[in-house]
N, CA, C and O of each residue as an XYZ file, in Angstrom:
164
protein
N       9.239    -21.029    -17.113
C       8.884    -19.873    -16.273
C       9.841    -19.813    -15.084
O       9.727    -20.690    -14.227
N      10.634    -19.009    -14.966
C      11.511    -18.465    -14.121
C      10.990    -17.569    -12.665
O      10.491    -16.452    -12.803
N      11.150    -18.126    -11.430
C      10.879    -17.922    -10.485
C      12.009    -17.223     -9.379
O      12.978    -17.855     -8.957
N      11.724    -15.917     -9.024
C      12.533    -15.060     -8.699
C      12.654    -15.198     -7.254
O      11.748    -15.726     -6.610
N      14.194    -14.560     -6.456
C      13.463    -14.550     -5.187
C      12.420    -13.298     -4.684
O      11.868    -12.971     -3.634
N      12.469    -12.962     -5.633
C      11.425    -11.428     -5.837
C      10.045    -11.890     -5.043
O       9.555    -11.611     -3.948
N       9.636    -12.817     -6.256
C       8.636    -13.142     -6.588
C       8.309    -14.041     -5.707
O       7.109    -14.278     -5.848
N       8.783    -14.690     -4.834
C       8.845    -15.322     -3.102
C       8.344    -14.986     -2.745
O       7.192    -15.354     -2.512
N       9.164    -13.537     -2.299
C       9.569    -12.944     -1.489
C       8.109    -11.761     -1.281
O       7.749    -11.321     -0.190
N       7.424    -11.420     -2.685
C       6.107    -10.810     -2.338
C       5.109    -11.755     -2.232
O       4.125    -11.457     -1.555
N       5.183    -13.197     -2.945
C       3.911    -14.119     -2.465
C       3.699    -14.257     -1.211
O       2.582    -14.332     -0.700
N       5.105    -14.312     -0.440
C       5.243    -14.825      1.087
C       4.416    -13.512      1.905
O       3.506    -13.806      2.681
N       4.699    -12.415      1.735
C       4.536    -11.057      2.043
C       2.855    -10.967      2.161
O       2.261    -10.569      3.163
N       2.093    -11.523      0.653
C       0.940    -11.095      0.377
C       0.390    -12.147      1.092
O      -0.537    -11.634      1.719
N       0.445    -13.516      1.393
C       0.151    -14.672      2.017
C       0.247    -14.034      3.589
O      -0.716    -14.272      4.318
N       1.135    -13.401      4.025
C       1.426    -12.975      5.560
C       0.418    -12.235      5.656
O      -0.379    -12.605      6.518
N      -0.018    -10.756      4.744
C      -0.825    -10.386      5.092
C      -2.378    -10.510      5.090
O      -3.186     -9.833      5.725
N      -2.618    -11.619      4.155
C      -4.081    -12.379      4.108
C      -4.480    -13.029      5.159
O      -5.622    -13.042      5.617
N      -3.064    -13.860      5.758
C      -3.567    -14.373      7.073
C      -3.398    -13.819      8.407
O      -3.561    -14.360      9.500
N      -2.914    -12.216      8.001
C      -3.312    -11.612      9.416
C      -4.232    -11.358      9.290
O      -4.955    -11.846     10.159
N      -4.924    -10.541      8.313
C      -5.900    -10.098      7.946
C      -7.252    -11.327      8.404
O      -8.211    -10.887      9.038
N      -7.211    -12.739      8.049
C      -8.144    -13.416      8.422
C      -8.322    -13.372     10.243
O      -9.347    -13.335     10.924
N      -6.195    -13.405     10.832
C      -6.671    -13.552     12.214
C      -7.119    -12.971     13.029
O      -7.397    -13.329     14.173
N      -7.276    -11.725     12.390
C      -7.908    -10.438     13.009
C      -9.472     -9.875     13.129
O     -10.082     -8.984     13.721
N      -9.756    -11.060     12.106
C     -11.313    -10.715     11.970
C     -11.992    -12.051     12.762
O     -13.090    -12.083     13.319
N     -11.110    -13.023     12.653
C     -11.760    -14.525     13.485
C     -11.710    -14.135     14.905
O     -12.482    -14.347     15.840
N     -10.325    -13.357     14.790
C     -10.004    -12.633     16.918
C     -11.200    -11.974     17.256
O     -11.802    -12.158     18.314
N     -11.656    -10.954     16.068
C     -12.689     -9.703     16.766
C     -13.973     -9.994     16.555
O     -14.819     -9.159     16.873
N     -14.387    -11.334     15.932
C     -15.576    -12.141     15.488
C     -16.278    -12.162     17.160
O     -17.073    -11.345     17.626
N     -15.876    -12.987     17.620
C     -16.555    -13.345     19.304
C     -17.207    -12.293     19.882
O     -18.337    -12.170     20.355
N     -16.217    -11.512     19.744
C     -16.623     -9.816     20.147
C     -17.755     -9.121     19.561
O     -18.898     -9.094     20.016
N     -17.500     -8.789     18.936
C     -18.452     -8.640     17.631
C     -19.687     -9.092     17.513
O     -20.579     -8.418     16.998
N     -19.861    -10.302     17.988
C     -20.920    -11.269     17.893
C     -21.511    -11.387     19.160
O     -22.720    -11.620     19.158
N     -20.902    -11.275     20.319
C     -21.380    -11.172     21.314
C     -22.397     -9.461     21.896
O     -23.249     -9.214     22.749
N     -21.755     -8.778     20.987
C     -22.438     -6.993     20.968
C     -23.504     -7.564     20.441
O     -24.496     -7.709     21.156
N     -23.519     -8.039     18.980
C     -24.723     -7.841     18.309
C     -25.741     -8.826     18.982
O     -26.927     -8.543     19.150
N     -25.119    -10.092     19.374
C     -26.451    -10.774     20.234
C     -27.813    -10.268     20.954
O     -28.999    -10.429     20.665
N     -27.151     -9.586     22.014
C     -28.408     -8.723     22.672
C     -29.504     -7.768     21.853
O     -30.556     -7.375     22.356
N     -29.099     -7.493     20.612
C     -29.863     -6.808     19.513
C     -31.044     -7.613     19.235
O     -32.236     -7.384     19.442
N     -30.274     -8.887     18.574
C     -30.920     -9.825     18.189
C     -31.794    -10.306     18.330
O     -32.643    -10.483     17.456
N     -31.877    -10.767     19.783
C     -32.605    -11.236     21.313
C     -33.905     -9.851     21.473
O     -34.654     -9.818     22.450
């Protein structure tokens, strides 16, 4: 099985955007969580 720099080159891409994607939801988590608290309560 032959490995391209193609094929890097979009794993790296799809990996970049999974883990913005996670740091963006762990960033706006606190936030998020701190709104819904007072609901809660």
């Amino acid at each position: 099985m032959k490995y391209n720099w193609k094929d890097l080159l979009v794993d790296t891409a799809i990996v970049a955007v999974v883990l913005g994607a996670v740091a963006l939801i762990v960033g706006s988590f606190p936030a998020t969580f701190s709104k819904l608290l007072p609901f809660l309560k």
